[in-house]
C-alpha positions as CSV (number, residue, x, y, z in Angstrom):
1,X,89.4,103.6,129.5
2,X,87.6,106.6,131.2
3,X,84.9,107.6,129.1
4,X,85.5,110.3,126.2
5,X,84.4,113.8,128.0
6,X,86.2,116.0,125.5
7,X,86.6,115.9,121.3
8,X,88.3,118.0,119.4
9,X,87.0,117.9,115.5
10,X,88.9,120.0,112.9
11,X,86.9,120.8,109.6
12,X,84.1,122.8,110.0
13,X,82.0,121.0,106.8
14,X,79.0,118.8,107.1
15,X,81.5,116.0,108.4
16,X,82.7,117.8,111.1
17,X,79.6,119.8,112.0
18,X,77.3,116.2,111.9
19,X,80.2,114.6,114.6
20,X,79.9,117.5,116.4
21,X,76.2,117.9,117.3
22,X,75.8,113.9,117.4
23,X,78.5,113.5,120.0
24,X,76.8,115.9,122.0
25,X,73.6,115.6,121.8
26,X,73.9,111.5,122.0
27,X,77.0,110.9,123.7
28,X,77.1,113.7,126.0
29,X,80.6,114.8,124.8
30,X,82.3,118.4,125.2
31,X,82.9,119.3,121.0
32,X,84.6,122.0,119.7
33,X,84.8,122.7,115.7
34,X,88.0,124.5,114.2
35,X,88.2,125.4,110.4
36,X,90.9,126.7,108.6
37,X,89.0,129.3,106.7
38,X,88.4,132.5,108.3
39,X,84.4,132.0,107.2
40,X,82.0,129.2,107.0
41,X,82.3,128.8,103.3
42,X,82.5,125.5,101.0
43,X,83.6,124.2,98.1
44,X,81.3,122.4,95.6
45,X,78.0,123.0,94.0
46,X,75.3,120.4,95.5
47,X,75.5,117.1,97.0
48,X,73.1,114.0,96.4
49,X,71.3,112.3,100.0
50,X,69.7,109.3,99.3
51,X,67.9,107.4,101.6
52,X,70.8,105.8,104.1
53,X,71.9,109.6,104.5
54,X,68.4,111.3,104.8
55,X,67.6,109.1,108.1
56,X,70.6,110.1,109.6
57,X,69.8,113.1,109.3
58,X,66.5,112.9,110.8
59,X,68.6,111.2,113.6
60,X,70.4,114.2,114.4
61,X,67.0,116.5,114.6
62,X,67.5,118.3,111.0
63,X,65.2,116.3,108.5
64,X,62.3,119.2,108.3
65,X,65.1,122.1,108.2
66,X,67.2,120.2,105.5
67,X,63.3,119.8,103.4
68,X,62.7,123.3,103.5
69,X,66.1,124.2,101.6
70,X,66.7,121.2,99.1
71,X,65.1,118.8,96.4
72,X,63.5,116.0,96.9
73,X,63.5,115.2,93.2
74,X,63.9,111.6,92.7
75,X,63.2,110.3,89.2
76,X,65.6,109.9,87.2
77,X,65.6,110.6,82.8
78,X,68.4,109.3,81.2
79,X,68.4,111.7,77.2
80,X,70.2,110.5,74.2
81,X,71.6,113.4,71.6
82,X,69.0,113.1,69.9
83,X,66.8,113.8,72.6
84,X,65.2,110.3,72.9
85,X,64.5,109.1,76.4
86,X,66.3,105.8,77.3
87,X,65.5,105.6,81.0
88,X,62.8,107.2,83.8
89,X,62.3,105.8,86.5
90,X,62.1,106.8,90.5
91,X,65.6,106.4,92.0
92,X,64.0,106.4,95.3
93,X,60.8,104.6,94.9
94,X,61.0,100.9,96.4
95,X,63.7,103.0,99.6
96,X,60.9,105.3,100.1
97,X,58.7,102.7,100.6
98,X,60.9,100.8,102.8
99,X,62.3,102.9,105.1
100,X,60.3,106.5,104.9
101,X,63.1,108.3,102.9
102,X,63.6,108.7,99.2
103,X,66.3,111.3,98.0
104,X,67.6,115.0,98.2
105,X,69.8,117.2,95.8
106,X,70.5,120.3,98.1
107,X,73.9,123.0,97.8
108,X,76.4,122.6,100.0
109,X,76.2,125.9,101.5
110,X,72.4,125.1,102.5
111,X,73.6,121.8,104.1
112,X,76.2,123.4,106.0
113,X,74.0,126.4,107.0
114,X,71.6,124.2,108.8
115,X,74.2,122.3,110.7
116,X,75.7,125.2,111.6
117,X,73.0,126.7,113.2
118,X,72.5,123.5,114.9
119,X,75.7,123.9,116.5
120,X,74.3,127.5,117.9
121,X,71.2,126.0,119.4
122,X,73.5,123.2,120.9
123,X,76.0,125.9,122.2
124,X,78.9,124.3,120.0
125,X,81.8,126.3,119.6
126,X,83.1,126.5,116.3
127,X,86.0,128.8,115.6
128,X,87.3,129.9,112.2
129,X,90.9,130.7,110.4
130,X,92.1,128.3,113.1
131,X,95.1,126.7,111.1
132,X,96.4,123.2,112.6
133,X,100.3,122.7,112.4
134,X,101.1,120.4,115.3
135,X,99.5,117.1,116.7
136,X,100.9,115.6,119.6
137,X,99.3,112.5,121.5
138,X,99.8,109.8,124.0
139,X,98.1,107.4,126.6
140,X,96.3,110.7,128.4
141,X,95.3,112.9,125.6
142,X,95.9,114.6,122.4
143,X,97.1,118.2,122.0
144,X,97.0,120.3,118.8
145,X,98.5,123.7,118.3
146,X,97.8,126.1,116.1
147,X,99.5,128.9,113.7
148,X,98.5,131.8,115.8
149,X,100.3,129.5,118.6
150,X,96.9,129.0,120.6
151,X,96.6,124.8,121.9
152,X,94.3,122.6,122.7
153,X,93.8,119.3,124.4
154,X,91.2,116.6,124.7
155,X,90.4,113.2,125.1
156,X,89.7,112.5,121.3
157,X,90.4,114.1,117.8
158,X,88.4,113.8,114.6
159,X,89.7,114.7,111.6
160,X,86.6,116.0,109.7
161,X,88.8,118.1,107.1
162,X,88.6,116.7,103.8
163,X,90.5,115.1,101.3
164,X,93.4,117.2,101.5
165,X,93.3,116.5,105.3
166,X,95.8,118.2,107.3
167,X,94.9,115.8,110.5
168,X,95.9,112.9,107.6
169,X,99.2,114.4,106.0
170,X,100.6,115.6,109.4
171,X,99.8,112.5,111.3
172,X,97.8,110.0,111.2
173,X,99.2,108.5,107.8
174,X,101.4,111.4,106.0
175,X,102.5,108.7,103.2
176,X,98.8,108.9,101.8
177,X,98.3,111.2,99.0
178,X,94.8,111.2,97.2
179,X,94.9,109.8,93.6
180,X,93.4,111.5,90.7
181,X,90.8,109.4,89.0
182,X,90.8,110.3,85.6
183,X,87.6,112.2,85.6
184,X,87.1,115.8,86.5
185,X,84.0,118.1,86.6
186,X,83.0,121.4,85.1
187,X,80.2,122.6,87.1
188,X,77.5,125.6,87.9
189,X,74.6,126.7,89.5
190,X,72.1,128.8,87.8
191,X,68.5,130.3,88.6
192,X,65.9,129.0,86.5
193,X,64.3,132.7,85.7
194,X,67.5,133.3,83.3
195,X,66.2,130.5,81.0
196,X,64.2,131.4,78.0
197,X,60.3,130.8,77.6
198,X,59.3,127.9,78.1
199,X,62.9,126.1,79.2
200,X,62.5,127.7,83.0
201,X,59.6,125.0,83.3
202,X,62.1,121.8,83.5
203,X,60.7,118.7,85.1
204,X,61.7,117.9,88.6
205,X,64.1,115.2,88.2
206,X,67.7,114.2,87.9
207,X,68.3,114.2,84.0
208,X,71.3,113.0,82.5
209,X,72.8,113.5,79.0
210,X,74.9,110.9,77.3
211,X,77.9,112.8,74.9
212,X,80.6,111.2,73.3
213,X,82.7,113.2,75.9
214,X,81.2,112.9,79.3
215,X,78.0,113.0,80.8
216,X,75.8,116.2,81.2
217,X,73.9,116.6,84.5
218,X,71.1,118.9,85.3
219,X,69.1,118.7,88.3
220,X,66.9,120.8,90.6
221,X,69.1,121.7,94.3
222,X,66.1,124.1,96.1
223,X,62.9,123.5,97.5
224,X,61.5,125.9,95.0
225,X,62.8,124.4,92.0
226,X,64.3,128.4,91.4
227,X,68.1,127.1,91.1
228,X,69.4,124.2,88.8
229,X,72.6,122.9,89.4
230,X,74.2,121.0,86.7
231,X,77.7,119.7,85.7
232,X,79.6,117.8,82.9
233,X,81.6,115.1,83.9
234,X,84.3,114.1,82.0
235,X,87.7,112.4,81.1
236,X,90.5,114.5,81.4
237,X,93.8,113.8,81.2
238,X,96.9,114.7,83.7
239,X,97.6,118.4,82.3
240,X,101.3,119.1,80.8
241,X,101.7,121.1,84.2
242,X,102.0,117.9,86.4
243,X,98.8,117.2,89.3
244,X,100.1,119.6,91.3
245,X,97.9,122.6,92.3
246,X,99.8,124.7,89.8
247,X,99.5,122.6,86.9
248,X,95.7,122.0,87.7
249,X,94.9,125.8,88.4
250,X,96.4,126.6,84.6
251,X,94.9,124.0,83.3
252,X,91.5,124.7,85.1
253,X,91.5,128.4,83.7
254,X,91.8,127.2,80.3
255,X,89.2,124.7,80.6
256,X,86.9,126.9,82.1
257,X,87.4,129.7,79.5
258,X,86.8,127.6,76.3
259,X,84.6,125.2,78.0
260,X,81.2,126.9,76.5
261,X,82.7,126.6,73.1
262,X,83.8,122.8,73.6
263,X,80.7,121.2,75.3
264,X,78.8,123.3,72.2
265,X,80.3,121.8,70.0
266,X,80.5,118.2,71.6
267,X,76.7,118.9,71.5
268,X,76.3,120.2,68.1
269,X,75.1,117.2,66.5
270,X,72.3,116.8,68.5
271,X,68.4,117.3,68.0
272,X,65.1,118.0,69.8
273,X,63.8,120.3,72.4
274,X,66.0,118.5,75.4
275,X,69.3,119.6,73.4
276,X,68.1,123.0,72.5
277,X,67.5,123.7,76.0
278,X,71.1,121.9,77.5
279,X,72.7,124.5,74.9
280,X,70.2,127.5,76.3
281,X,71.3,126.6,80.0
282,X,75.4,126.9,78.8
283,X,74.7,129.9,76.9
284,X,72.8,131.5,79.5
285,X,75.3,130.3,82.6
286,X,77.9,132.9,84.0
287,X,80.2,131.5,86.2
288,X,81.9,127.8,85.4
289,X,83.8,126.2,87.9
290,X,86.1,123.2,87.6
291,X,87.7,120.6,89.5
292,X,89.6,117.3,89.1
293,X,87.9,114.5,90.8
294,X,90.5,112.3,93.4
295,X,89.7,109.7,95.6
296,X,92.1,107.9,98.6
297,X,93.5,104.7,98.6
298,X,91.1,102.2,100.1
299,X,94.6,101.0,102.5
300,X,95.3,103.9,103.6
301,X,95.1,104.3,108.0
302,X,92.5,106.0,109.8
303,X,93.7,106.0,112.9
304,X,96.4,106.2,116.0
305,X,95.8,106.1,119.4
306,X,93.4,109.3,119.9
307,X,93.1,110.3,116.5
308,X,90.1,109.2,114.1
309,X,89.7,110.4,110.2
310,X,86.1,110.8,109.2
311,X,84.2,110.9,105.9
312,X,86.6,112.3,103.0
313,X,89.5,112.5,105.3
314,X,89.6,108.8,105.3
315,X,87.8,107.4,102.8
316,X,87.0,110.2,99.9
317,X,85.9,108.8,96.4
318,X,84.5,109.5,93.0
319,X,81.0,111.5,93.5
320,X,79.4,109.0,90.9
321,X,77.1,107.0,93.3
322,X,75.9,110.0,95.2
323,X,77.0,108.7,98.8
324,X,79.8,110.8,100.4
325,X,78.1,112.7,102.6
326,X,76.2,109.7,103.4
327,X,79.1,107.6,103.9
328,X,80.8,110.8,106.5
329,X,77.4,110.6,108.2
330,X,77.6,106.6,108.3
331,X,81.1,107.3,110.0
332,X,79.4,109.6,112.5
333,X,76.9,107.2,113.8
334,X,78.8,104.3,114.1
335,X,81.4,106.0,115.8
336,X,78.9,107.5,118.1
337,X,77.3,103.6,118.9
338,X,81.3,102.2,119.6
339,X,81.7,105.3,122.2
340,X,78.3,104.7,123.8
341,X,79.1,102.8,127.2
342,X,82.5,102.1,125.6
343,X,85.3,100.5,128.7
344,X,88.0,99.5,126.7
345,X,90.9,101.7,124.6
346,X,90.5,104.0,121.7
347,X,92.8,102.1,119.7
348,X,90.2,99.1,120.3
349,X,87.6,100.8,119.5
350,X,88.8,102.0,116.2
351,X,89.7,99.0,115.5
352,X,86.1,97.4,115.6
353,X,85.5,100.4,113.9
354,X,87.2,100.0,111.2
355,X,86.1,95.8,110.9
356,X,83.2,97.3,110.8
357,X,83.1,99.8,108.3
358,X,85.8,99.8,105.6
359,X,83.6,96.4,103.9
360,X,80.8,99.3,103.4
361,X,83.0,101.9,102.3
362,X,85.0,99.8,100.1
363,X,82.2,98.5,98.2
364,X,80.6,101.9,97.8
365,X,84.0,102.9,96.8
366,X,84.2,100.8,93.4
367,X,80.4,101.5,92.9
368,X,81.3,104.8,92.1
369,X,84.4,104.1,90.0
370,X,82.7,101.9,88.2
371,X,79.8,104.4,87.5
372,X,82.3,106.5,86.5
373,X,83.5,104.7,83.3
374,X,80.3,105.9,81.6
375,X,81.6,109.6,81.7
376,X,84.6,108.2,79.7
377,X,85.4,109.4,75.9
378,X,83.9,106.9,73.3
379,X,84.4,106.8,69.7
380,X,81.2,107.1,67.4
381,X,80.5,103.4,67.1
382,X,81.8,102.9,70.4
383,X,79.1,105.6,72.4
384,X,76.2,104.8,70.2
385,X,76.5,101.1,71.6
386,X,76.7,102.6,74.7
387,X,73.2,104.2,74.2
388,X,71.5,101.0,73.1
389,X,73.0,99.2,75.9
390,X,71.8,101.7,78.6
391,X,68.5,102.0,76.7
392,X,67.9,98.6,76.8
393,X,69.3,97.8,80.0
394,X,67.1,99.8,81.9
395,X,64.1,98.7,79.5
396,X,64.8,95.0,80.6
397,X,65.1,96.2,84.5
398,X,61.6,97.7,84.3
399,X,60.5,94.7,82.1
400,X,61.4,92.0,85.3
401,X,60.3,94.7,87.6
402,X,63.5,94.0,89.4
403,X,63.1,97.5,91.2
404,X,59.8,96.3,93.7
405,X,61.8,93.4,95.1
406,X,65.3,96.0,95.7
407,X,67.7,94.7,92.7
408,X,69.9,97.1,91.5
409,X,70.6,100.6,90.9
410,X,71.6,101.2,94.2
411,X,68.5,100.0,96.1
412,X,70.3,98.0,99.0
413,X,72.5,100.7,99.4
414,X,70.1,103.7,99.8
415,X,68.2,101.1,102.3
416,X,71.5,100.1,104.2
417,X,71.1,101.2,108.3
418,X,74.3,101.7,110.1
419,X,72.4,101.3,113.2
420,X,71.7,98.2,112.3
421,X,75.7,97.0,112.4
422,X,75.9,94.5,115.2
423,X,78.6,95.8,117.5
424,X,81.2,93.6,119.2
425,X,79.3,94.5,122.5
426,X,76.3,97.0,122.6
427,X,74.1,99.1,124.4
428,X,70.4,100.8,123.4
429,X,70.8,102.9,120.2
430,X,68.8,105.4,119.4
């Protein structure tokens, strides 16, 4: 096979943009970025980087840009209702250690921001309200053409555009749908200087607020520490509407309107200074947004002859280990080692890319469905075992000092180097 001179990557968020400066700037490959919306904008509120993420970034150049805007907040407090604390500890401590990297909370539209204007020093074209409707491919080259009729051809495509992907549903595998995991969000970002007194001074770390409801979240996403960004995670049920966009939407509205109220009042019965100031950030908190949490089937394809899905495209999954923009950056990289003095086919090389990575992603995959049960309803008995077991779980972890020798809570996997993936043959990585 000639080697790859030309990609095309549609989705222009930190999947895409990461694929597109790596190519370049490692492989030497002609990228161009299309996103369907007509400006770089993003959905979500913040994303975790641990570790495995955080080097990659430093790969790509970006480590000191990407300090500058985000957290680096890694302990984690773990609050009962009745304000008791039933686990601190450093999420990041023994990775740091190891590898140079602990852990980053940082808004989406900062993340994107920084790639993006990595794309302008790499003179990366990346075009916007370009809306795919065709994909065409075969032994030479794939073609895509868009709604405003424009084309475009290359050696390779990467479909960088999410979980809804429109590179997925129109051809690479239009029989996968994503599936909604039970769980869905309510979410906001707010600036510390609205709190009152004393609340604005919150200690840098990742708290987290058992309920008998959910989970409440709260964690610095800036450098400064002048933004929090903090969610409730939750079960919810399929709405009377049906999953479709509709029935979500109306069901979303009315969440979001009496959603104050309910977490109040799932809240009410608790005590201390923590709870007091959890009810002063809702209070003080403007605009709630709220999504239902899907994830794709772990069988679904990821490939065709010239066509590659990348991060949520392929693989998207419950946000409750903190990984998927690791796990899209993972993708990058690997995919970025195969091509690297790469003679045979792309349909070989995706396929020793996918031996290779769909072990990792499939185990990080139930990690965070299995984290997720925690944000699951409880009945009184039934959540105050849940507090003793957490509380003593995590008393008995720091007991054995299981953290100092990498066991558990995610250690291995904030540690794991996709570089260091032996390849079926290889050349120098950088």
């Amino acid at each position: 096979m000639p080697p790859v001179k030309k990609a095309i990557i549609i989705g222009g968020g930190p999947a895409g943009l990461a694929a597109a400066i790596r190519l370049k700037q490692y492989n030497g490959v002609d990228t161009t970025v299309y996103e369907i919306r007509p400006e770089p904008t993003t959905l979500g509120g913040a994303v975790n980087i641990p570790s495995n993420g955080l080097r990659l970034i430093h790969r790509l150049g970006l480590y000191e840009e990407l300090c500058a805007r985000g957290s680096s907040a890694s302990q984690l407090t773990v609050h009962s209702m009745q304000g008791a604390v039933l686990a601190d500890f450093d999420m990041a401590g023994w990775s740091r250690t190891k590898v140079g990297f602990g852990f980053m909370r940082v808004l989406r539209t900062d993340l994107v921001d920084v790639l993006l204007e990595a794309t302008k020093q790499q003179n990366i074209p990346v075009h916007f309200g370009k809306r795919m409707e065709l994909i065409t491919e075969d032994d030479n080259g794939v073609k895509v053409t868009f709604s405003d009729g424009t084309t475009v051809s290359s050696d390779l495509l990467l479909g960088c555009d999410g979980i809804h992907s429109a590179v997925r549903s129109l051809h690479v595998d239009p029989a996968a749908k994503p599936v909604y995991s039970g769980i869905s969000n309510m979410f906001a970002i707010l600036p510390t200087s609205r709190l009152s007194g004393s609340n604005g001074a919150i200690p840098p770390a990742l708290h987290a607020t058992l309920t008998p409801e959910g989970l409440l979240g709260l964690m610095p996403c800036t450098a400064s520490g002048d933004h929090l960004y903090w969610f409730y995670s939750r079960e919810i049920p399929v709405p009377d509407g049906g999953i479709n966009r509709e029935g979500w939407e109306e069901f979303g509205k009315r969440a979001v309107d009496g959603f104050k109220q309910n977490v109040l009042e799932v809240i009410r019965s608790g005590t201390g200074s923590w709870l007091d100031l959890l009810r002063d950030i809702i209070r003080k908190t403007d605009t709630i947004k709220f999504y239902p949490i899907y994830k794709m089937p772990t069988t679904a394809a990821w490939s065709t002859k010239r066509c590659l899905l990348i991060g949520d495209a392929a693989h998207a999954m419950q946000p409750h280990a903190g990984q998927g923009t690791s796990m899209a950056l993972e993708d990058v990289f690997l995919l970025s080692r195969l091509l690297e003095g790469s003679t045979g086919s792309l349909i070989e090389l995706f396929r020793a890319y996918e031996t290779i990575r769909r072990p990792r992603v499939e185990a990080i995959a139930r990690l965070s469905s299995e984290n997720g049960e925690i944000r699951k309803n409880a009945s009184p008995i039934g959540f105050k075992v849940k507090e003793i077991a957490i509380g003593l779980g995590f008393w008995l972890y720091k007991l054995a000092g299981l953290q100092k020798w990498g066991i558990g809570m995610q250690q291995k996997e904030f540690v794991y180097d996709i570089m260091d993936e032996p390849l079926p043959s290889r050349s120098n990585d950088n």
